[in-house]
C-alpha positions as CSV (number, residue, x, y, z in Angstrom):
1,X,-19.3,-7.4,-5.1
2,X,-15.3,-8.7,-5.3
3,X,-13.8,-7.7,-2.0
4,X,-10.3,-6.6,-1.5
5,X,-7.9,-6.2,1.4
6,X,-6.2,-2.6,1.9
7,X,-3.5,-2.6,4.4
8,X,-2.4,1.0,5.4
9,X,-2.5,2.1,8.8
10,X,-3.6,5.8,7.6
11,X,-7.5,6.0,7.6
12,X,-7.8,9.0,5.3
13,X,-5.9,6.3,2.3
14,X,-8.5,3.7,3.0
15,X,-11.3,5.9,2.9
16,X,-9.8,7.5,-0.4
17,X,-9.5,3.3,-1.6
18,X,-13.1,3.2,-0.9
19,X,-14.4,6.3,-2.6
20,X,-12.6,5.2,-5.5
21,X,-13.3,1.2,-5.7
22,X,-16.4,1.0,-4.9
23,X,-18.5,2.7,-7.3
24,X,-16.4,0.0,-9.6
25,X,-18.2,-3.0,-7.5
26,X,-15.1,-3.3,-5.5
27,X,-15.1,-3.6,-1.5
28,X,-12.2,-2.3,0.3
29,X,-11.8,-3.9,3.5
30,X,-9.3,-2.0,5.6
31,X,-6.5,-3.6,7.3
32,X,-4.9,-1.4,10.1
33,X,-1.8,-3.2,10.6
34,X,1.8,-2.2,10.6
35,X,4.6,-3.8,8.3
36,X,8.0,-3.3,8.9
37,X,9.7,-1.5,5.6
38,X,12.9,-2.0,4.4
39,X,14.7,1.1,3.6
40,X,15.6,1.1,-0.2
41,X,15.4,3.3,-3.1
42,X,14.3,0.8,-5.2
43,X,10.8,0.9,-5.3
44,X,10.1,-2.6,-7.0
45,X,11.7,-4.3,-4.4
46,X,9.9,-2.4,-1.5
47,X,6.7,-2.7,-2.3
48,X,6.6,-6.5,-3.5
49,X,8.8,-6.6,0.3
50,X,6.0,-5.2,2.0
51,X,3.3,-6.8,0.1
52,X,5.1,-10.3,0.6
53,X,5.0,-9.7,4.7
54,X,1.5,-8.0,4.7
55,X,0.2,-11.7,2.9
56,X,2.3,-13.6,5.6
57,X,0.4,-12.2,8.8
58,X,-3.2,-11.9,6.6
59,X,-3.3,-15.2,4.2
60,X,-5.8,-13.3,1.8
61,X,-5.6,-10.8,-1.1
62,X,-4.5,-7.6,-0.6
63,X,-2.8,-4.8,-1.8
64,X,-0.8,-2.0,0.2
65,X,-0.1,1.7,-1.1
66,X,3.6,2.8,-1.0
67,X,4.6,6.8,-1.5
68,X,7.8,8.3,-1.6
69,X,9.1,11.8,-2.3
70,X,12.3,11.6,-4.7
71,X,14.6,15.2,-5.3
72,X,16.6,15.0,-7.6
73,X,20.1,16.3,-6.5
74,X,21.5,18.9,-9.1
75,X,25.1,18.4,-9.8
76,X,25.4,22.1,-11.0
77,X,24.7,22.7,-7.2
């Protein structure tokens, strides 16, 4: 079975990561540690932020989950 590191520190995400992974022979191995975020509305550069400084205090494979609600502002108001 490949193993996998999920950093999130909300248990009801891991246990959803494991429900889905491992019937695929994947086990999720969850990381409860917090990573600071950077505020930015670019997604790309948040998540490859956070992943970046989740590998730096962990050293293996990972991956982290990132959400965000976006509204889009209507100009006819």
């Amino acid at each position: 079975m490949v193993e996998i590191r999920f950093v999130s520190n909300n248990q009801h995400k891991q246990e959803e990561a494991k429900t889905i992974l491992e019937p695929a022979g994947i086990r999720v191995v969850p990381l409860t540690i917090k990573v600071e975020e950077i505020q930015s509305e670019d997604t790309d550069k948040l998540v490859k932020d956070k992943t970046l400084k989740a590998f730096e205090r962990v050293g293996r494979s990972l991956f982290v989950e990132q959400t965000g609600l976006y509204l889009k502002r209507s100009l006819a108001g």
